[in-house]
C-alpha positions as CSV (number, residue, x, y, z in Angstrom):
1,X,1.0,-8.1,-10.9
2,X,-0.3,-10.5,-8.3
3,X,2.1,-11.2,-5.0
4,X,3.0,-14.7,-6.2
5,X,4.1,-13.4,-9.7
6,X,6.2,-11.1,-7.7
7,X,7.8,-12.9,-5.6
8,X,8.5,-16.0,-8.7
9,X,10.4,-12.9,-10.2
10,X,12.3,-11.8,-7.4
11,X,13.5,-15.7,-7.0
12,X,14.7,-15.6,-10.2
13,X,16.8,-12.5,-11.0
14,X,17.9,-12.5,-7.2
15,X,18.9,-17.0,-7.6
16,X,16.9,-16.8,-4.4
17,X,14.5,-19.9,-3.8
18,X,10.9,-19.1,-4.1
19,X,10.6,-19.6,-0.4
20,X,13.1,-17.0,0.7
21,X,11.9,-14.1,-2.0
22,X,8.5,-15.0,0.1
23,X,9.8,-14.4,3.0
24,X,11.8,-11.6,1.8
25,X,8.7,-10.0,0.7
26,X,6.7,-11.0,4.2
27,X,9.2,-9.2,6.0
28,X,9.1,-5.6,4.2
29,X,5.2,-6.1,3.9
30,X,5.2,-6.2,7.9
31,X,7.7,-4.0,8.5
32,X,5.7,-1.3,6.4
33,X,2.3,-1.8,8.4
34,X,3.8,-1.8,11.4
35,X,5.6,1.6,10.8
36,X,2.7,2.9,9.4
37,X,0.7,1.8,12.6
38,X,2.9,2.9,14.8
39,X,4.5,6.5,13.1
40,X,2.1,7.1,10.8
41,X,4.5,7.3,7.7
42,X,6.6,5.4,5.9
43,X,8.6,6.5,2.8
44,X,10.4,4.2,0.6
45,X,13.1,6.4,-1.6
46,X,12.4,6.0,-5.2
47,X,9.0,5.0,-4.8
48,X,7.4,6.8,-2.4
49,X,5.1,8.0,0.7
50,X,3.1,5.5,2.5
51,X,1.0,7.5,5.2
52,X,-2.3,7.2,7.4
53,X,-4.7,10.0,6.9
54,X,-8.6,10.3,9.2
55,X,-11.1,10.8,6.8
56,X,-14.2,12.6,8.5
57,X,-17.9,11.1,8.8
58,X,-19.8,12.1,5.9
59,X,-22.9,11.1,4.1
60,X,-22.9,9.7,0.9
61,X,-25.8,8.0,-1.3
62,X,-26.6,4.1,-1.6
63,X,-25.8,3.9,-5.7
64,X,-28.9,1.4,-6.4
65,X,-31.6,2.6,-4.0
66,X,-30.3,6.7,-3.8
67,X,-30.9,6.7,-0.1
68,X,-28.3,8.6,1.9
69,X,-26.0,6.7,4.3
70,X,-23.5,7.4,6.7
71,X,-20.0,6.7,6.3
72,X,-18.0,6.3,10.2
73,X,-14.8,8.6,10.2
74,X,-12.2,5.9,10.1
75,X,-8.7,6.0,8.9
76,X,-6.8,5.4,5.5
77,X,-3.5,5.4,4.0
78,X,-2.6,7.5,1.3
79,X,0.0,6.4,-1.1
80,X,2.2,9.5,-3.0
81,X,4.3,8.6,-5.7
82,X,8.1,10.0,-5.4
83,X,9.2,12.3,-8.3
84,X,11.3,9.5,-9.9
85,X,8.7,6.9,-10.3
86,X,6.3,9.5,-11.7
87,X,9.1,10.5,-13.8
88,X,9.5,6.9,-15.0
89,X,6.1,6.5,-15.8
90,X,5.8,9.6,-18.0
């Protein structure tokens, strides 16, 4: 599902205008990076964990030429699914 698809469905079972469910959306968007920025974590019950993780430096292999390259240690955020969604999935 794309953003905009998201937020025309919002609009419409919430009778909010398109503008407001894009704000809406805007909002919790920035309020999640900025708690993950600053604490690290953010969990959303029902869905799940949001949190940042350092991945070391490591070397890894150029697919077309098979010449090794290194990859900077650098940060990531790893998302873990709470046991209802995976529940509702299954």
């Amino acid at each position: 599902m794309k953003k905009s698809e998201l937020i025309t469905q919002v609009a419409e079972e919430t009778g909010m205008t398109k503008a407001a469910a894009k704000q809406a959306l805007e909002t919790i968007l920035s309020k999640v990076t900025k708690t993950l920025k600053k604490d690290g974590r953010f969990v959303l019950s029902g869905l799940g964990t949001f949190e940042v993780v350092k991945r070391k430096k490591r070397i890894a292999r150029n697919p077309q030429t098979n010449e090794p390259i290194t990859v900077k240690a650098h940060k990531a955020v790893k998302f873990k699914a709470a046991k209802s969604l995976k529940d509702f999935v299954n």
